[in-house]
C-alpha positions as CSV (number, residue, x, y, z in Angstrom):
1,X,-6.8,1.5,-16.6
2,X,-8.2,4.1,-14.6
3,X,-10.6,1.3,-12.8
4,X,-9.5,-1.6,-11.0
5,X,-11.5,-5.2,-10.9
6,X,-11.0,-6.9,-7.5
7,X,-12.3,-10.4,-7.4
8,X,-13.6,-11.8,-4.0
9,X,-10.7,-13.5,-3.8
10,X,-8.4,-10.6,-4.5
11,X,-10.6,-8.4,-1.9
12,X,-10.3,-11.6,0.7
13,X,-6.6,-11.6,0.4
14,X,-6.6,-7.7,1.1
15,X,-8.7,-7.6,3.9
16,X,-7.0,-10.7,5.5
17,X,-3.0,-8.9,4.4
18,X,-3.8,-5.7,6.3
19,X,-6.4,-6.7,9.3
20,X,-9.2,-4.9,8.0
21,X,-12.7,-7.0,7.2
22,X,-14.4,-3.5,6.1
23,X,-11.6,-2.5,3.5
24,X,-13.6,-1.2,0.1
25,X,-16.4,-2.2,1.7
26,X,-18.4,1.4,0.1
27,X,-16.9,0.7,-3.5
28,X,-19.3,-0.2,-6.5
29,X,-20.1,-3.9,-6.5
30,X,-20.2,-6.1,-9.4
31,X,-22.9,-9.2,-10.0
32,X,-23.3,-9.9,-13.0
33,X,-20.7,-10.5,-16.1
34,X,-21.9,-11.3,-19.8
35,X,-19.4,-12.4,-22.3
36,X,-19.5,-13.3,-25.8
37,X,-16.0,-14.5,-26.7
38,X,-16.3,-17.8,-28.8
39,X,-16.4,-16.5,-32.5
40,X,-20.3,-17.0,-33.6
41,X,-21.5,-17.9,-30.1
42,X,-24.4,-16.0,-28.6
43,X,-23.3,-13.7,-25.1
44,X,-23.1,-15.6,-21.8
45,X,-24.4,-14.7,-18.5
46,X,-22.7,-15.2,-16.0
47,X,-23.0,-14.5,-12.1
48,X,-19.9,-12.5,-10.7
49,X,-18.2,-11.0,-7.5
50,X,-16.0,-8.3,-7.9
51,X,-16.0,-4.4,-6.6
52,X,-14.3,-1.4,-9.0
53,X,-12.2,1.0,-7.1
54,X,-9.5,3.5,-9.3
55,X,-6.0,2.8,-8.3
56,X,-6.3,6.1,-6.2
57,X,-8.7,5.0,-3.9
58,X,-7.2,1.1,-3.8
59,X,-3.9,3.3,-2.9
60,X,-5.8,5.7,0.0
61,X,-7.0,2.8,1.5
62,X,-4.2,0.5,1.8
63,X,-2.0,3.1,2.6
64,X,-3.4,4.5,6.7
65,X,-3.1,0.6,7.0
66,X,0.8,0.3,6.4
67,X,1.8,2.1,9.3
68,X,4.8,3.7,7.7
69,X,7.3,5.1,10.1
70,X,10.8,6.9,9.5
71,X,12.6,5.5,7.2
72,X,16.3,4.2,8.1
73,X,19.2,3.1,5.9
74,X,19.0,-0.3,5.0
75,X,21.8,-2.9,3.6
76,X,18.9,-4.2,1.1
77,X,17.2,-2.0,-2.1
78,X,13.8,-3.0,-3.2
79,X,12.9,-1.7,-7.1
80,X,9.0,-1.1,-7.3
81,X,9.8,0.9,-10.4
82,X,12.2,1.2,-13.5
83,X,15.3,1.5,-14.1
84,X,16.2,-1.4,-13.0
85,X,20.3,-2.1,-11.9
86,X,22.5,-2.4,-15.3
87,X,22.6,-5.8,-16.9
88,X,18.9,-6.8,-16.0
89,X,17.1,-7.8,-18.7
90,X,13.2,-7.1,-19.7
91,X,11.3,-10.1,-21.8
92,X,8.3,-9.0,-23.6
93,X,6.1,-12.2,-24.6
94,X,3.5,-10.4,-27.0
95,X,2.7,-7.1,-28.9
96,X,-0.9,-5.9,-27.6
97,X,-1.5,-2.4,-26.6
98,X,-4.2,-1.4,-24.7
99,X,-6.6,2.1,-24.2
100,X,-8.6,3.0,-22.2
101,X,-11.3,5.8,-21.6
102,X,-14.6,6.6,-19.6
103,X,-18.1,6.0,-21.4
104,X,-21.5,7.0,-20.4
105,X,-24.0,4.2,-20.5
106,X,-27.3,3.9,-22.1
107,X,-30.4,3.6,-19.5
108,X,-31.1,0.4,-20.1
109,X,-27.8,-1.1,-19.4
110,X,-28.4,-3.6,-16.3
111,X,-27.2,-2.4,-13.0
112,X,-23.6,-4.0,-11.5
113,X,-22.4,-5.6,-14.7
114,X,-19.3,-6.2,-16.7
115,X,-19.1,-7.1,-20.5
116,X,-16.7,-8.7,-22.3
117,X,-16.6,-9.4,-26.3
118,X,-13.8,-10.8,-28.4
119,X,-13.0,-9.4,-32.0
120,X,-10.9,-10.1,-34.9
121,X,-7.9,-7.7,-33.9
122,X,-8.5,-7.8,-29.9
123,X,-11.0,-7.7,-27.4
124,X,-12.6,-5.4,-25.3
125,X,-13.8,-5.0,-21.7
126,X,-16.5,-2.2,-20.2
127,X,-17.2,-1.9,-16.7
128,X,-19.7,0.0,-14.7
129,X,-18.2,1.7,-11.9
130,X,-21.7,3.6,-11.2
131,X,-25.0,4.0,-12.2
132,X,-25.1,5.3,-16.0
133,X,-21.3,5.2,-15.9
134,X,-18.0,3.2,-17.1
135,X,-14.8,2.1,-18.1
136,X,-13.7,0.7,-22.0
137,X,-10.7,-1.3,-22.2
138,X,-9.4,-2.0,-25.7
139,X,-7.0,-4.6,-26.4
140,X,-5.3,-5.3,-29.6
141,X,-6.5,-3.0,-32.2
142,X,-7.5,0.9,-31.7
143,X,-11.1,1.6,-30.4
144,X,-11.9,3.6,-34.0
145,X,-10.7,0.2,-35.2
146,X,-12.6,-2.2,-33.0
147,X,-15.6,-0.5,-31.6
148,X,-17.3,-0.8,-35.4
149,X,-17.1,-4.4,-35.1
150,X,-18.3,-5.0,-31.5
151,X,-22.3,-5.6,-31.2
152,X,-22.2,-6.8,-27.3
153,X,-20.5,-3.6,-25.8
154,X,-21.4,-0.9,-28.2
155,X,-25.1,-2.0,-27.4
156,X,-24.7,-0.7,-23.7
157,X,-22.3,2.8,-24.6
158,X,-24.8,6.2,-25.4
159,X,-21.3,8.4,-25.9
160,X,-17.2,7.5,-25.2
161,X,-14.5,9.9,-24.1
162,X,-11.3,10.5,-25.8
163,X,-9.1,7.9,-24.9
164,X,-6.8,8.6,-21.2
165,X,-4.5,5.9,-21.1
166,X,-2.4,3.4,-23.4
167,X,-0.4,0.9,-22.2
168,X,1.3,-2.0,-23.0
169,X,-0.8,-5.2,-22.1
170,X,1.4,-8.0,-23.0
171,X,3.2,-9.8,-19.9
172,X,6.5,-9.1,-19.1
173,X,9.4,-10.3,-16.6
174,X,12.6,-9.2,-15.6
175,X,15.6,-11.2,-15.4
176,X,17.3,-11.5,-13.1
177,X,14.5,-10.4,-10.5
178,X,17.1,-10.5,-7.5
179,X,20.6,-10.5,-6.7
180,X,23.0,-9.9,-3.4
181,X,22.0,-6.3,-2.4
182,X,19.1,-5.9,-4.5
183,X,15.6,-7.5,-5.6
184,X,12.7,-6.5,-8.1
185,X,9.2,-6.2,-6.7
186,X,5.8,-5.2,-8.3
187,X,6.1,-3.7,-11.9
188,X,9.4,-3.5,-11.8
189,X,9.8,-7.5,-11.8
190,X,6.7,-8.4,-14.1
191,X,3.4,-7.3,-15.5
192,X,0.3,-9.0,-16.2
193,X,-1.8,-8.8,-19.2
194,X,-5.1,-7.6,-17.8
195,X,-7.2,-10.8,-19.1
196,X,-7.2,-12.4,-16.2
197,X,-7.9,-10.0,-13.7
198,X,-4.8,-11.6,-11.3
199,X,-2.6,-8.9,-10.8
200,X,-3.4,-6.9,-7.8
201,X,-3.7,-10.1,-6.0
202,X,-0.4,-11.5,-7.6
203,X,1.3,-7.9,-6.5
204,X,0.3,-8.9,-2.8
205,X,1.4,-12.1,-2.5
206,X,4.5,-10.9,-4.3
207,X,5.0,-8.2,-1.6
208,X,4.6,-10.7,1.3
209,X,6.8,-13.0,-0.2
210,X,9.4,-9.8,-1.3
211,X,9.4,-8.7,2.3
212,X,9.8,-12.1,3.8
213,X,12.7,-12.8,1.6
214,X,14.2,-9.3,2.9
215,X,13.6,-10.0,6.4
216,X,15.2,-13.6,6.3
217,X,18.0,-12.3,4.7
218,X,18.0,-9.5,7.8
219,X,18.7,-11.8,9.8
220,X,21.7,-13.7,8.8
221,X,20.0,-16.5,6.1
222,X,21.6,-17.8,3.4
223,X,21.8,-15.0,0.8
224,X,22.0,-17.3,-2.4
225,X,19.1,-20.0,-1.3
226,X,17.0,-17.2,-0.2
227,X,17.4,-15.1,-3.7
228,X,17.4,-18.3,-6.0
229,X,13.6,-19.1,-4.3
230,X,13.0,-15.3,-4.5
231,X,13.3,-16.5,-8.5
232,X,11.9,-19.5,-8.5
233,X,8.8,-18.7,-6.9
234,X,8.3,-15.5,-9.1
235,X,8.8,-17.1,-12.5
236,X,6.5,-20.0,-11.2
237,X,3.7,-17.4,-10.5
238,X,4.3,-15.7,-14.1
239,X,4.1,-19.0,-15.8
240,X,0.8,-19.7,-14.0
241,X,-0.3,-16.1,-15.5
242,X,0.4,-16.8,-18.8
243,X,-0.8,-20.1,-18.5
244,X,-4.0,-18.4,-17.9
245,X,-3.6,-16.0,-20.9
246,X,-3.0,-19.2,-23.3
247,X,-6.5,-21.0,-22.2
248,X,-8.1,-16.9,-22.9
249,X,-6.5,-16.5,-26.1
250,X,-7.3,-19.9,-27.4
251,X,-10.9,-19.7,-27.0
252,X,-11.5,-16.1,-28.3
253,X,-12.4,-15.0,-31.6
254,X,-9.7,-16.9,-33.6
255,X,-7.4,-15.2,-36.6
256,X,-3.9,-14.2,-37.1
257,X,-4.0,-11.7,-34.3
258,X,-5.0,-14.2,-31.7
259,X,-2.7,-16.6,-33.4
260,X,0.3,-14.8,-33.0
261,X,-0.4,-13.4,-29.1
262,X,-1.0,-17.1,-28.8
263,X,2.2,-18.1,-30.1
264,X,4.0,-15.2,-28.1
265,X,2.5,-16.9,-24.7
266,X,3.9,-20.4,-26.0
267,X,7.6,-18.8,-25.8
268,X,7.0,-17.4,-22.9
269,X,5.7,-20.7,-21.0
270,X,9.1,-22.4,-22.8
271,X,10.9,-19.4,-21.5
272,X,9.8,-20.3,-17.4
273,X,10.2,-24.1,-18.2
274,X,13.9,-23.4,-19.1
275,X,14.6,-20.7,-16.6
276,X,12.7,-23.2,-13.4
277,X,14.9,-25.8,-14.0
278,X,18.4,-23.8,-13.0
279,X,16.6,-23.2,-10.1
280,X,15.6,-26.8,-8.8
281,X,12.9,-27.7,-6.1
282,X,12.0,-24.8,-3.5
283,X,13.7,-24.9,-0.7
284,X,11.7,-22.9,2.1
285,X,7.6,-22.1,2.4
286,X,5.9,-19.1,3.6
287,X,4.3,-20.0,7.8
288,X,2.4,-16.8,7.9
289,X,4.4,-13.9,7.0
290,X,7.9,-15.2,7.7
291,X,10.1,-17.9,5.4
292,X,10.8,-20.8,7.0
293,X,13.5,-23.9,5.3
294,X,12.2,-27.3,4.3
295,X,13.0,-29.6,6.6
């Protein structure tokens, strides 16, 4: 999707990661959220903190901060993006699609909100990311399927473009995500259905926890502790995601659509339950940036 949701929390954990209290501090702020989501129940009004940026100006921003220098030949490969090394394996744990495409919003849509309506066949999302202007996400079903249906976010849309983007918005993991020589990092390692709003935060903390992995291993660690927490820690943040989807999914409109994502999220929680096991209790913790062992 074209616009990305930052929580406060999300927008803390950037400003904190790259030394910079005034990051996105120009971007369009978000107040106000309104959701109807129980089948039959009236909208909700909720208060909310958030800022829209587009990936492009998340990525200018960021970017001046990293401080990227020449780039030498390293003993360690990080994948941030397919293909992945032969013999990794991709699990899918749903079917949803989603689309995405810019709208122009009526006048009397209120100022720094976000809507959110379950349907029969999906759900949908609209967010302003100016005055008189927005972004539709459309999960599930097409938007000529679900937009005659919806009542809470057609009511704020006066015309809709042609869709930009599809994707796919179940959550994925790769396995393994690591291995001597290599690890997985960002997209390439997992993605996050977009419900819950978690995954630019969950790609930071991934990167810090990537990088101090790397750097451990830099310097002499054990290779096989270090990549089975690597593991371990990544399949216990993914299980907390879709942990998240199951409690979203559950409440919304009801049906065999919801049903069966439902169930798809059940097989994947069974999936991390199995897979945490082989990897027993951690065995270091993050002290800042750096890994440190359990004493």
């Amino acid at each position: 999707m074209p616009a990305i949701l930052l929580s406060a929390s999300a927008l803390a954990l950037l400003r904190d990661v790259f030394g910079n209290g005034s990051l996105l501090q120009d971007a369009y702020q978000i107040t106000r959220r309104v959701v109807a989501w129980n089948r039959g129940a009236p909208p909700v009004t909720l208060q909310h903190s958030a800022l829209v940026v587009s990936e492009d100006l998340l990525l200018r921003s960021v970017l001046p901060e990293l401080g990227l220098g020449s780039q030498q030949q390293q003993d360690y490969t990080v994948y941030a993006a397919s293909p992945l090394p032969e013999g990794v394996t991709v699990h899918g744990f749903g079917t949803r699609r989603a689309a995405s495409c810019s709208v122009t919003l009526r006048q009397t849509t209120l100022e720094g909100t976000c809507w959110m309506e379950s349907l029969a066949g999906g759900w949908l999302f609209l967010v302003q990311d100016g005055p008189g202007s927005g972004w539709l996400l459309c999960v599930g079903g097409s938007m000529d399927e679900l937009m005659p249906q919806c009542q809470l976010v057609a009511e704020q849309i006066d015309e809709r473009s042609p869709t930009v983007a599809t994707f796919a918005a179940y959550p994925r993991i790769a396995s393994p995500l690591a291995a001597p020589g290599w690890l997985a990092c960002g997209t390439a390692a997992m993605a996050f259905d977009p419900i819950c709003g978690d995954g630019t935060a969950y790609a930071v903390r991934e990167g810090i926890l990537a990088s101090a992995v790397v750097a451990a291993l830099s310097q002499g660690g054990d290779a096989e502790a270090l990549i089975r927490h690597y593991q371990a820690r990544s399949i216990a943040g993914f299980r907390r995601h879709l942990e998240l989807c199951r409690e979203f999914y559950r409440s919304g409109h009801g049906g065999a659509w919801w049903e069966q994502e439902l169930a798809s999220l059940e097989q994947g929680i069974t999936w991390c339950t199995v897979e945490q096991r082989g990897f027993g209790p951690f065995r270091f913790r993050l002290n800042g940036l750096a890994l440190e062992r359990f004493a």
